[in-house]
C-alpha positions as a Python dict, from the first residue, in 0.01 Angstrom:
ca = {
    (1, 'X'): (0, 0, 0),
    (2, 'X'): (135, 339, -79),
    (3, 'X'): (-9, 655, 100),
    (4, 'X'): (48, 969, -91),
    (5, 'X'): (-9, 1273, 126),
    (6, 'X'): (-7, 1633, 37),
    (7, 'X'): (-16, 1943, 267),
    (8, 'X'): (-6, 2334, 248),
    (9, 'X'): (-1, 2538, 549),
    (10, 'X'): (63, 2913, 641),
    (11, 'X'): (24, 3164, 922),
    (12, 'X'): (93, 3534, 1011),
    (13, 'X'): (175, 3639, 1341),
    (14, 'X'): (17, 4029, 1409),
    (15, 'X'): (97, 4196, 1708),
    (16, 'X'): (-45, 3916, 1983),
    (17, 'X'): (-250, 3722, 1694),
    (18, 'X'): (-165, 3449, 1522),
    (19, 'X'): (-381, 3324, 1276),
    (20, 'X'): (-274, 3000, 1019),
    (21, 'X'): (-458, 2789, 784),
    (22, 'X'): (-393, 2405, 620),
    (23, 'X'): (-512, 2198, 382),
    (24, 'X'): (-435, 1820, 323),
    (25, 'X'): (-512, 1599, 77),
    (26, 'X'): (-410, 1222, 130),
    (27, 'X'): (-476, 915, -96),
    (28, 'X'): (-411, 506, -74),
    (29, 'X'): (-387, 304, -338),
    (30, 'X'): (-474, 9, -124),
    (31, 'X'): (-585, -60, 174),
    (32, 'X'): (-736, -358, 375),
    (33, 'X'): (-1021, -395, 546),
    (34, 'X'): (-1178, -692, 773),
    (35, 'X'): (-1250, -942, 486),
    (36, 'X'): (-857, -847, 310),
    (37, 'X'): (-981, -703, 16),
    (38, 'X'): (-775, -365, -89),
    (39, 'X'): (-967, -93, -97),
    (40, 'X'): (-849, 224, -234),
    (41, 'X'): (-919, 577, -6),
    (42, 'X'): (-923, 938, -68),
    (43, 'X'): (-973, 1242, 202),
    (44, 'X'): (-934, 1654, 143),
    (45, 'X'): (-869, 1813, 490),
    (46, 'X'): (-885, 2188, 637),
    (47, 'X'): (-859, 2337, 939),
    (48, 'X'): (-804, 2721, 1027),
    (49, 'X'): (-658, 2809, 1348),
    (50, 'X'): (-533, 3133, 1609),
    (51, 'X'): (-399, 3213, 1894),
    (52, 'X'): (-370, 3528, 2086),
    (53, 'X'): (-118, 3571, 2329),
    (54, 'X'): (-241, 3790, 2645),
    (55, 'X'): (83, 3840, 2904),
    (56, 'X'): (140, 3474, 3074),
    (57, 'X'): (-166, 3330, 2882),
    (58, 'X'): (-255, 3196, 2555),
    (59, 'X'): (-647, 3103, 2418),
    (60, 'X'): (-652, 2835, 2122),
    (61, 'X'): (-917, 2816, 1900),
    (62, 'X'): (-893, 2574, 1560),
    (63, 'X'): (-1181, 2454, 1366),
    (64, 'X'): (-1156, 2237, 1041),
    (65, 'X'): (-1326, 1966, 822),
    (66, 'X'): (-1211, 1619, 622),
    (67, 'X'): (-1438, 1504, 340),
    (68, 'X'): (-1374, 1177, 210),
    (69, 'X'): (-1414, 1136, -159),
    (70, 'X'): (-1391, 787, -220),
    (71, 'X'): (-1328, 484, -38),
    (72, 'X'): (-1541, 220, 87),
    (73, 'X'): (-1551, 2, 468),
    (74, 'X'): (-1615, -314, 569),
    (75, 'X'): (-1769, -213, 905),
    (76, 'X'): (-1811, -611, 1021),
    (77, 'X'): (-1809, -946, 900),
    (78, 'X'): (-2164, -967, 942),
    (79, 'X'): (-2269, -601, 802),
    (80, 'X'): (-2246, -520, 390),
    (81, 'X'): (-1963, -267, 259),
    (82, 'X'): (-2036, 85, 358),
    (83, 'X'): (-1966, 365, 89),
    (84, 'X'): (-1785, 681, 245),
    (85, 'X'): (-1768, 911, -34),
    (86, 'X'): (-1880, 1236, 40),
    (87, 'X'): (-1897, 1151, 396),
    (88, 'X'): (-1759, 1442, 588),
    (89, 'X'): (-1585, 1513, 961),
    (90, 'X'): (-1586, 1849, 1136),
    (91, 'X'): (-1384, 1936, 1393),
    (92, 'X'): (-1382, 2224, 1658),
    (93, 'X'): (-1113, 2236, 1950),
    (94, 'X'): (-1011, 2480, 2227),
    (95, 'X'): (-732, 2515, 2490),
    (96, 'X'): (-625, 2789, 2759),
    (97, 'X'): (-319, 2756, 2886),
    (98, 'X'): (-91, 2988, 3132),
    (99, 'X'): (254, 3000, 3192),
    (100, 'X'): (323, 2900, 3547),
    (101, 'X'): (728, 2954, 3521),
    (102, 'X'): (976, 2965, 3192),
    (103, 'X'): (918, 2566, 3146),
    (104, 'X'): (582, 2484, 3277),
    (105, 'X'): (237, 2568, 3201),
    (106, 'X'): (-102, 2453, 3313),
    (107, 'X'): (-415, 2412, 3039),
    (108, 'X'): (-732, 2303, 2973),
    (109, 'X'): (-823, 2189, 2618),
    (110, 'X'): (-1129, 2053, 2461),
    (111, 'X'): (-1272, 1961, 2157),
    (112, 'X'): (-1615, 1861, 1994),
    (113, 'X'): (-1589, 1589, 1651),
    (114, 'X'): (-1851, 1435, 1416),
    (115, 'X'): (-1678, 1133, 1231),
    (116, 'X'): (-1899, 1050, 999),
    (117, 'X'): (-1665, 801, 779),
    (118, 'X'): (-1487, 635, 1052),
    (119, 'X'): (-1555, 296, 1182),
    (120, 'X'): (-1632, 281, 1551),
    (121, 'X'): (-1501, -100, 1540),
    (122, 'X'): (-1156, 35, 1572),
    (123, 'X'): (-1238, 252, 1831),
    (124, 'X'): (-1099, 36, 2161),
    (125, 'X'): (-1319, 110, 2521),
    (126, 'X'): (-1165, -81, 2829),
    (127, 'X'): (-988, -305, 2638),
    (128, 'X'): (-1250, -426, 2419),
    (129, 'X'): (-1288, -350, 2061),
    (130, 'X'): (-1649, -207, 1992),
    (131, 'X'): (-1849, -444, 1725),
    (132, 'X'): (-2141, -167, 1633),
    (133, 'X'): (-2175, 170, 1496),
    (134, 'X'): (-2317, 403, 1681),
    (135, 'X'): (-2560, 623, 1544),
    (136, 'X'): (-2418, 928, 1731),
    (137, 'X'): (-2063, 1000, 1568),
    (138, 'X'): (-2012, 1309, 1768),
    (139, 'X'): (-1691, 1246, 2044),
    (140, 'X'): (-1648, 1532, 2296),
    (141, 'X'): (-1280, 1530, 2468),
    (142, 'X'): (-1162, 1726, 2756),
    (143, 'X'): (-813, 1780, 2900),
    (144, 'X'): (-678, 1936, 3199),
    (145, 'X'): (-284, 1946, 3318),
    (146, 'X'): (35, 2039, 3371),
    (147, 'X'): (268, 2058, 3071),
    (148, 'X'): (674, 2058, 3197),
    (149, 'X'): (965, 2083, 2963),
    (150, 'X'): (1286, 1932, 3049),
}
């Protein structure tokens, strides 16, 4: 299998504000799926982000999207082939962080996702793989810490 992946980014940095965009495309000739047969997958990706810088702070916003634009999954060995194309992702995330000395920082990060062309069977929930898809493809993550650089 050969993944071919292709990516553009940028960003300006004004005053306190920075502000960048990217854009990914990826493609596989081949890949396999429960029953081995190759499958071939395609995906466009997006995501604009910023950060403003306030003194010993930072806020993080980012918000982006992945279509897929061809591929197709074998969810289970009991369920047919499910088409993905034109199936498509968003994504919005969040983080605060602030500076609590030169190498360490606390924050608090979160993010809401709809994965509309992903299969929940690979998804792994106390140590058990999960054998349905859900109907609700939204995940919700939050993260709280301490982030120290040695």
């Amino acid at each position: 299998m050969t993944t071919t992946t292709n990516t553009l980014g940028a960003s300006y940095q004004l005053g306190s504000l920075k502000v960048g965009y990217v854009i990914q495309n990826q493609a596989n000739n081949a890949g396999v799926d429960l029953d081995s047969v190759a499958r071939k997958l395609s995906t466009s990706s997006n995501m604009l982000y910023t950060r403003y810088d306030m003194g010993a702070s930072r806020i993080l916003l980012a918000a982006g999207a992945r279509k897929t634009n061809n591929g197709v999954v074998t969810v289970s060995s009991t369920l047919a082939d499910t088409s993905l194309a034109g199936l498509k992702n968003t994504f919005f995330g969040y983080g605060l962080e602030h500076d609590l000395s030169k190498r360490t920082f606390v924050y608090l990060r979160g993010s809401n996702q709809t994965v509309n062309d992903l299969s929940f069977t690979t998804v792994v929930v106390n140590g058990a793989a999960l054998t349905a898809m859900p109907t609700d493809k939204k995940v919700t993550m939050t993260a709280v810490g301490v982030s120290h650089s040695f």
